[in-house]
MARMIBA-28091 format. One line per 5 residues: number of its first residue (from 1); for each residue z, x, y of N, C-alpha, C. Coordinates in nm, 3 decimals, padded with zeros to 5 digits, always signed. Example, Ala and Ser with C-alpha at 12.3 -4.5 7.8 and 13.67 -1.06 7.14 Angstrom:
<atoms>
1 = +00.780:+01.319:-00.569:+00.780:+01.230:-00.450:+00.780:+01.320:-00.330 | +00.708:+01.285:-00.225:+00.714:+01.367:-00.106:+00.787:+01.290:+00.003
</atoms>
This chain:
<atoms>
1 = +06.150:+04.981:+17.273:+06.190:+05.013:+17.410:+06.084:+04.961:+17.506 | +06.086:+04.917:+17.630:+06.037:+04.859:+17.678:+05.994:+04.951:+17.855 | +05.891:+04.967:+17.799:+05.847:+05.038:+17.924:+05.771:+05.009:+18.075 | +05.835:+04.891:+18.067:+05.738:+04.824:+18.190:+05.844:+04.829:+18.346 | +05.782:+04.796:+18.419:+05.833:+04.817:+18.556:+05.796:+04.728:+18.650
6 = +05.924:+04.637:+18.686:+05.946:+04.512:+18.783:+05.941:+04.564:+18.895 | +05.882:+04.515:+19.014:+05.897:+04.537:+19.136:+05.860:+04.364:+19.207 | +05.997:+04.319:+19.289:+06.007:+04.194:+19.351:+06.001:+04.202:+19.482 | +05.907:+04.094:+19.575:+05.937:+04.105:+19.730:+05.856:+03.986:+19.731 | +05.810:+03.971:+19.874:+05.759:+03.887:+19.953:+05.619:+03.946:+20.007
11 = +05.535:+03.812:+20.020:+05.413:+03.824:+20.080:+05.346:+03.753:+20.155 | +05.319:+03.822:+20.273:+05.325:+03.756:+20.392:+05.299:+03.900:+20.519 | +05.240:+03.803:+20.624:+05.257:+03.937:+20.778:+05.399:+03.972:+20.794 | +05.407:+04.065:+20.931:+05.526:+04.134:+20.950:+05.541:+04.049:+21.028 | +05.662:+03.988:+21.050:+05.763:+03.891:+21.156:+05.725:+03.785:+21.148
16 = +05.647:+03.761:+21.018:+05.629:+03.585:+21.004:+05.755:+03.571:+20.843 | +05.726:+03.458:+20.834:+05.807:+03.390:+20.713:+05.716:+03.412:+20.590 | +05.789:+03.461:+20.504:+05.670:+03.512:+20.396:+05.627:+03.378:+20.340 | +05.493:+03.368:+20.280:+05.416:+03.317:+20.197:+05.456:+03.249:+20.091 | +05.497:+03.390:+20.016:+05.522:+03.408:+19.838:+05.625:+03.464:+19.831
21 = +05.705:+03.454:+19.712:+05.768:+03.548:+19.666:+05.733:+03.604:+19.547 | +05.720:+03.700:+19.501:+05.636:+03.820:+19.411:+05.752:+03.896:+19.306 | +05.675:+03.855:+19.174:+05.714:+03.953:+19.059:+05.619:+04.033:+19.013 | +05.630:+04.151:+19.010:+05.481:+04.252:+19.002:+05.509:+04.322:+18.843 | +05.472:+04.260:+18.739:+05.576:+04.382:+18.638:+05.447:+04.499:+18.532
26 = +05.466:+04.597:+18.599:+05.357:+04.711:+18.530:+05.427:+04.750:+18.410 | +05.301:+04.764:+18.293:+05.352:+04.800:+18.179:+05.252:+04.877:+18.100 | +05.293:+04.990:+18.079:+05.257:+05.100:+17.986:+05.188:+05.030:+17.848 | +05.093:+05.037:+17.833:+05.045:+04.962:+17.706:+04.960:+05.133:+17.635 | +04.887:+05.150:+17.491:+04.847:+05.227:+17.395:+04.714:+05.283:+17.496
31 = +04.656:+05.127:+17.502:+04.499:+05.155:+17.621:+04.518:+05.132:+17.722 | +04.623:+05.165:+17.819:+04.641:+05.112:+17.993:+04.730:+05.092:+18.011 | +04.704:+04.975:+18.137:+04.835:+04.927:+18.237:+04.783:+04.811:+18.227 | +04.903:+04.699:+18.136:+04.867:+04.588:+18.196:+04.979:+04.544:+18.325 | +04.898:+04.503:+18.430:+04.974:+04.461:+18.508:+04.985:+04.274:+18.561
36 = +05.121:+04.220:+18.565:+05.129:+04.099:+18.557:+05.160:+04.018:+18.673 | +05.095:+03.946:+18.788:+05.186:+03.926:+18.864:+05.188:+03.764:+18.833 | +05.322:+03.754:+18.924:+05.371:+03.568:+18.905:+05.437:+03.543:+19.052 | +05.370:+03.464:+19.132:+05.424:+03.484:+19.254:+05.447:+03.251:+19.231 | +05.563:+03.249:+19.369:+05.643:+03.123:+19.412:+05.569:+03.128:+19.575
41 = +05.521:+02.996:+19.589:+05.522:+02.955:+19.745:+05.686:+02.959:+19.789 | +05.738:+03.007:+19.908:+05.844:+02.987:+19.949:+05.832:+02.825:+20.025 | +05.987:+02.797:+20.037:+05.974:+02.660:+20.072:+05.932:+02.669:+20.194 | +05.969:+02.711:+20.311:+05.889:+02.747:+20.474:+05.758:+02.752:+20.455 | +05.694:+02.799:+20.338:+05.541:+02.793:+20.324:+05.508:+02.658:+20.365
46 = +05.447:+02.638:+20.455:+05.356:+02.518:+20.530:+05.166:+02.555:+20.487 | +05.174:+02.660:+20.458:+05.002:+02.655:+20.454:+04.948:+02.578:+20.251 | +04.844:+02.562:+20.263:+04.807:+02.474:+20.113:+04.711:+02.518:+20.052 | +04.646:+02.683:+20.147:+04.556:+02.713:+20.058:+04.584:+02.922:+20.173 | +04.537:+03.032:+20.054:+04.532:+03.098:+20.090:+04.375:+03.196:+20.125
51 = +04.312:+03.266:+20.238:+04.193:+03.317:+20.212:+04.194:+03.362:+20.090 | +04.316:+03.467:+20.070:+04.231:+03.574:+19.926:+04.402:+03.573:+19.840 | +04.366:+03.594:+19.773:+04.510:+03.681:+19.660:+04.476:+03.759:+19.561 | +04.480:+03.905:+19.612:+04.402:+04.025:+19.562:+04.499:+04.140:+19.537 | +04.451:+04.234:+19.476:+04.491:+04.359:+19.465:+04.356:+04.461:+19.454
56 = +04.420:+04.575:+19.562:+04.340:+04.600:+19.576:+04.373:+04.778:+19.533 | +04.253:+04.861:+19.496:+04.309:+04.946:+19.415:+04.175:+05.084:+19.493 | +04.268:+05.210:+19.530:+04.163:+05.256:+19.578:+04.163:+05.396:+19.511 | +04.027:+05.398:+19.418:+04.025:+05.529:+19.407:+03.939:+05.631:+19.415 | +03.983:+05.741:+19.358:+03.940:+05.853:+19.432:+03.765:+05.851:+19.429
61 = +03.711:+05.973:+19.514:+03.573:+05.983:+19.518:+03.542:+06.020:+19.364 | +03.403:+05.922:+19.344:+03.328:+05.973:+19.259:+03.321:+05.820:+19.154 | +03.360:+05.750:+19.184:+03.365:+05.575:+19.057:+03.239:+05.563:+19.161 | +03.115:+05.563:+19.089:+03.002:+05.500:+19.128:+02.943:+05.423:+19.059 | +02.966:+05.442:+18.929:+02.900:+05.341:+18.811:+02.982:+05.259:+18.828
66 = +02.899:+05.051:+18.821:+02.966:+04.964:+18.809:+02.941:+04.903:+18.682 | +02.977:+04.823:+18.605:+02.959:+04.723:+18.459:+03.040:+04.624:+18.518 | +02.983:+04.470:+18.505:+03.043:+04.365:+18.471:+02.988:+04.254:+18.405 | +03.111:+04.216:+18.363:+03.031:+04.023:+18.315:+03.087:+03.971:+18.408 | +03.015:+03.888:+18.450:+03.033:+03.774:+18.569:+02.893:+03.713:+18.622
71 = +02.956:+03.675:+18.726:+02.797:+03.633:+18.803:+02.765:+03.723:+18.912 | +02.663:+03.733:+18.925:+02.552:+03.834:+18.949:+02.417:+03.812:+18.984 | +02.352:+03.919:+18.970:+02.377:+04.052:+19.040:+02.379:+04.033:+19.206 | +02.341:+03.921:+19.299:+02.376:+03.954:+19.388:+02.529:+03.856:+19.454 | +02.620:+03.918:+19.512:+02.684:+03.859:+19.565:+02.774:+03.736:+19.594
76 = +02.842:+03.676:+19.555:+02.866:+03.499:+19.525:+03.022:+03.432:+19.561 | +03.059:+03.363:+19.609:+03.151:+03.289:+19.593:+03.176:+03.173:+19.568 | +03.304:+03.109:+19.578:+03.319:+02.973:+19.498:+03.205:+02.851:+19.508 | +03.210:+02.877:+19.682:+03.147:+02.800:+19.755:+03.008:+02.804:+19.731 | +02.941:+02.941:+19.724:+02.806:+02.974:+19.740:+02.779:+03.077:+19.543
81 = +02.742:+02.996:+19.448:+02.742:+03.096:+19.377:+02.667:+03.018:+19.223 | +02.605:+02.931:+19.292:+02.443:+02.858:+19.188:+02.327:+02.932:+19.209 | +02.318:+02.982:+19.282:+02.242:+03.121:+19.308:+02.219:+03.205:+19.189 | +02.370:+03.266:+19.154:+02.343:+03.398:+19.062:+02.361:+03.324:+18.900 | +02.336:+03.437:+18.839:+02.368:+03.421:+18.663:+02.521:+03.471:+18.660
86 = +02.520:+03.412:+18.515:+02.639:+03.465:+18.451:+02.612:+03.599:+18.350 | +02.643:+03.675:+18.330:+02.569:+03.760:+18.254:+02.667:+03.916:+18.234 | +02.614:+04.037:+18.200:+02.658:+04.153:+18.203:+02.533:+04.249:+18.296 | +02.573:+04.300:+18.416:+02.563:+04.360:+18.506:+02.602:+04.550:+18.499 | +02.491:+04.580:+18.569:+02.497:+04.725:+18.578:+02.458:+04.745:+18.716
91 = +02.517:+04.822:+18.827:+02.494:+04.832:+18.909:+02.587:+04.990:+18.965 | +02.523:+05.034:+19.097:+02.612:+05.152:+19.144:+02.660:+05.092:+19.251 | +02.802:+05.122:+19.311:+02.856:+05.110:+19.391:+02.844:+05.106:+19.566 | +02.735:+05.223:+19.577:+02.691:+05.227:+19.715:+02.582:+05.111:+19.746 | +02.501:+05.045:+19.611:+02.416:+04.934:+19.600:+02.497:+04.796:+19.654
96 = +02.622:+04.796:+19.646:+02.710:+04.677:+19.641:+02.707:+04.637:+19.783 | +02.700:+04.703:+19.858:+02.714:+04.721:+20.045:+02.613:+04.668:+20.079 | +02.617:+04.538:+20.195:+02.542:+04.452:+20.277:+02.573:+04.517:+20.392 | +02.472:+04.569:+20.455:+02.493:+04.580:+20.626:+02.436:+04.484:+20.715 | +02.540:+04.420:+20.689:+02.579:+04.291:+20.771:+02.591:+04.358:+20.964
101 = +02.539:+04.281:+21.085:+02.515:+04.282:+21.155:+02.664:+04.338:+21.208 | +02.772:+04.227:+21.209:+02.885:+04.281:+21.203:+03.010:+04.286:+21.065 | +03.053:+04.406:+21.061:+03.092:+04.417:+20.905:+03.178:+04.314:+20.904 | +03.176:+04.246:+20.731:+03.290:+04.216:+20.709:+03.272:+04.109:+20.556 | +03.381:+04.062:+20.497:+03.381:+04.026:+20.384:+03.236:+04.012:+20.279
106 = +03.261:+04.134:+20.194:+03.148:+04.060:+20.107:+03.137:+04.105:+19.996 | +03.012:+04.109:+19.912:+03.002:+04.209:+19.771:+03.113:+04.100:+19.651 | +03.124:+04.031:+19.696:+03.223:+03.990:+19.578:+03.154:+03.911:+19.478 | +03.235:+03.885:+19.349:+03.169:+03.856:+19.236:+03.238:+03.758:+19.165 | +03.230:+03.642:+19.135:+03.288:+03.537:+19.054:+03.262:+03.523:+18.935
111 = +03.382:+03.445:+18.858:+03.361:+03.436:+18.710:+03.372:+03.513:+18.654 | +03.436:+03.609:+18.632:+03.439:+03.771:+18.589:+03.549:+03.780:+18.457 | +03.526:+03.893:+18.369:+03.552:+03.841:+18.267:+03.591:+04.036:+18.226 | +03.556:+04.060:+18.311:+03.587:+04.249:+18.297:+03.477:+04.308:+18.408 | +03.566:+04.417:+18.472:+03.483:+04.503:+18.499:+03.529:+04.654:+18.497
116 = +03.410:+04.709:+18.484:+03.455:+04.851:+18.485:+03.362:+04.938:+18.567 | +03.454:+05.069:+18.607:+03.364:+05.163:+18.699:+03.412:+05.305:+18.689 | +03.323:+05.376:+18.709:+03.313:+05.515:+18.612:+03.253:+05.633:+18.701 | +03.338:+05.735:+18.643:+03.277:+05.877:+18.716:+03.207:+05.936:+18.582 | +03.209:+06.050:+18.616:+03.139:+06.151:+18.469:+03.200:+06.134:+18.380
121 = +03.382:+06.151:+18.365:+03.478:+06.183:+18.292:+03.593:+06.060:+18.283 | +03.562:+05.986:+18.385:+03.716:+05.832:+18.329:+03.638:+05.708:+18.394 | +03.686:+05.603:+18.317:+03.624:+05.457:+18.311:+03.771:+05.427:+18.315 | +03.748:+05.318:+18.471:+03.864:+05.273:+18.508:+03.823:+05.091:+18.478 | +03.913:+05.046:+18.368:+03.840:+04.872:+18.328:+03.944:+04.796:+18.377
126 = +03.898:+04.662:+18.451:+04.002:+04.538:+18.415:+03.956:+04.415:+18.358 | +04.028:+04.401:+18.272:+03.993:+04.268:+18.196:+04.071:+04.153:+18.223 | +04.067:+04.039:+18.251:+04.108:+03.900:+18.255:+04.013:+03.806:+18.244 | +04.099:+03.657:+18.252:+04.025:+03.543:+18.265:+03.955:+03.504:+18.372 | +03.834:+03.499:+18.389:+03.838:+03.386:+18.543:+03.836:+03.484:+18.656
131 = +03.875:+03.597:+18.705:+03.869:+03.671:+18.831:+03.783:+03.689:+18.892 | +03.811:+03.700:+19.026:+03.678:+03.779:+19.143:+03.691:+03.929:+19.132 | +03.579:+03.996:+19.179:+03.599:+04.151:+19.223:+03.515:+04.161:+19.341 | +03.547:+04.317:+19.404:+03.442:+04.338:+19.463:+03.480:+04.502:+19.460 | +03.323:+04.598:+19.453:+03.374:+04.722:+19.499:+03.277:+04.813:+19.578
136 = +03.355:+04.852:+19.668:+03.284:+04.894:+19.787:+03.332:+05.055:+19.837 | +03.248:+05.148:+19.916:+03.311:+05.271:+19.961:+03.368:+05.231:+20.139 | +03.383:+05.101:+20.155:+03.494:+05.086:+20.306:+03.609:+04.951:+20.209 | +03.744:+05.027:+20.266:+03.825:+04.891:+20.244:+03.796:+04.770:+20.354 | +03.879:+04.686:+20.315:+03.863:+04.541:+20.398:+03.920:+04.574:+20.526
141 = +04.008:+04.680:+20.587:+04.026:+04.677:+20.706:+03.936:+04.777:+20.782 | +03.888:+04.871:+20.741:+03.764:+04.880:+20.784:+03.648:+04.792:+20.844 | +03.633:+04.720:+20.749:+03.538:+04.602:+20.771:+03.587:+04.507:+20.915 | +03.702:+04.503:+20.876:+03.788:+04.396:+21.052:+03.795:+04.499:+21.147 | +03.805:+04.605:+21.161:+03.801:+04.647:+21.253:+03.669:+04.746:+21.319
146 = +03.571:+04.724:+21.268:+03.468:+04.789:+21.283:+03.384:+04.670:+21.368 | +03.320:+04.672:+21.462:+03.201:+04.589:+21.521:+03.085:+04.586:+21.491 | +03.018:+04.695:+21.477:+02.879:+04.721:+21.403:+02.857:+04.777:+21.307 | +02.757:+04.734:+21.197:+02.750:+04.792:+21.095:+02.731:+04.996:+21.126 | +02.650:+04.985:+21.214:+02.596:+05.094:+21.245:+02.723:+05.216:+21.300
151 = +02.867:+05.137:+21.323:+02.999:+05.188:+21.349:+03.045:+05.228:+21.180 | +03.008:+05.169:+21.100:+03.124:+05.149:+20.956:+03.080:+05.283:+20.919 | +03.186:+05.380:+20.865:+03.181:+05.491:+20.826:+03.260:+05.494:+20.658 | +03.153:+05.501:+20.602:+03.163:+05.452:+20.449:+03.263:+05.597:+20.393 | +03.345:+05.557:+20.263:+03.396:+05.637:+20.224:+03.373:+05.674:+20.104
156 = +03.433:+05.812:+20.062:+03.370:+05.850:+19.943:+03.471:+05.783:+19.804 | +03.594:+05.803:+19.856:+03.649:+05.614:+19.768:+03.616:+05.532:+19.759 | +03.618:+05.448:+19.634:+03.590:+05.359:+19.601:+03.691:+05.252:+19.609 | +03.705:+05.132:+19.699:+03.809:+05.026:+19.723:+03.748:+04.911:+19.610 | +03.864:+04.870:+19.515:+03.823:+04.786:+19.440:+03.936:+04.704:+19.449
161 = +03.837:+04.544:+19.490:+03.972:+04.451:+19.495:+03.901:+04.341:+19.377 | +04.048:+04.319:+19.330:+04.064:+04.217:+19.236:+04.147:+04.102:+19.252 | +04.051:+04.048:+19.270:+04.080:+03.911:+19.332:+04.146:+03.786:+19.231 | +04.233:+03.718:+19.253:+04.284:+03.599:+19.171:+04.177:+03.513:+19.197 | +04.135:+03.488:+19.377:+04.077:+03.397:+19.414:+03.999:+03.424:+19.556
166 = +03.911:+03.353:+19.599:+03.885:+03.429:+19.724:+03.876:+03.282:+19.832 | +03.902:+03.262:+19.899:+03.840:+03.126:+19.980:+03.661:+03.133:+19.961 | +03.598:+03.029:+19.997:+03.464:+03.022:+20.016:+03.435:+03.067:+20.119 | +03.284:+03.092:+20.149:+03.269:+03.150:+20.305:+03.201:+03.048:+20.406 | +03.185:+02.920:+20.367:+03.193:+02.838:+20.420:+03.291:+02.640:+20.441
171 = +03.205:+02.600:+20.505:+03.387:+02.505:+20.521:+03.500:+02.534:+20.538 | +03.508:+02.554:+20.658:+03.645:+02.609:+20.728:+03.718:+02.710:+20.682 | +03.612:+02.797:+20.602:+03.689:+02.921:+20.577:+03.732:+03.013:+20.716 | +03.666:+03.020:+20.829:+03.733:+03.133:+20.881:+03.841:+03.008:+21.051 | +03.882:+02.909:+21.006:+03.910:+02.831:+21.088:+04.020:+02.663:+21.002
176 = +04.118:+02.633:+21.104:+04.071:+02.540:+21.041:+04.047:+02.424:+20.995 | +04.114:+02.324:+20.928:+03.960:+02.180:+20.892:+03.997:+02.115:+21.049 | +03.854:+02.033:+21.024:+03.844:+01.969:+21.176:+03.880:+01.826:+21.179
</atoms>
């Protein structure tokens, strides 16, 4: 019997032409949830590259322990990320946070190969090929809508996004090509 669970739509802003179209299919496995997605550019899609394609997962207070393999320990993306090692990482969560002048994208981690994060009593893991993460106590709209670091009012959740991919943070990442 087959216990998994399809959910189909579109992805994209409100009152624009969606992006993608999205197969999301969650499935009950012995140790977890594996979850699968498989998304289509729609044909109206005119754009050729996206900032991020993430999921993002928020839970409750108290995941402060981090573990990963990836690259590390500080910070990295596609663009910027000869810097760090590849390796297995231990870190806490409130450590992950740059107070950046004005908030906004960061903490993320390339090359990733699992991570996991933990209270006293449950270890929440994801494993794949190849992924970004990042995990932080403000989600990403926090971060856009906040002006000063000294404004960001951190939470006792933990926002963990898992990233397919992230744009770089430079070369016309926030603009674009010239």
């Amino acid at each position: 019997m087959d216990s998994s669970v399809i959910l189909s739509g579109t992805f994209g802003g409100p009152a624009r032409i969606p992006l993608l179209e999205l197969d999301v299919r969650f499935a009950a496995e012995n140790d977890g949830l594996a979850v699968n997605v498989s998304a289509r550019r729609t044909p109206e899609n005119k754009l050729n590259q996206l900032p991020r394609f993430a999921l993002m997962l928020d839970l409750v207070p108290g995941f402060e322990d981090l573990e990963y393999f990836g690259r590390g320990k500080e910070c990295n993306y596609s663009d910027i990320k000869n810097h760090s090692l590849l390796g297995v990482f231990e870190s806490k969560v409130s450590d992950e946070y740059v107070p950046l002048i004005r908030p906004q994208e960061h903490g993320n981690h390339t090359e990733c190969e699992y991570v996991k994060l933990s209270d006293k009593e449950t270890t929440v893991t994801v494993e794949s090929d190849n992924f970004e993460f990042s995990a932080l106590h403000c989600s990403m709209d926090s971060l856009t809508d906040t002006t000063h670091y000294f404004d960001l009012e951190m939470s006792e959740d933990t926002y963990l996004m898992i990233n397919y991919k992230v744009g770089g943070i430079g070369s016309n990442s926030c603009g674009p090509k010239a």
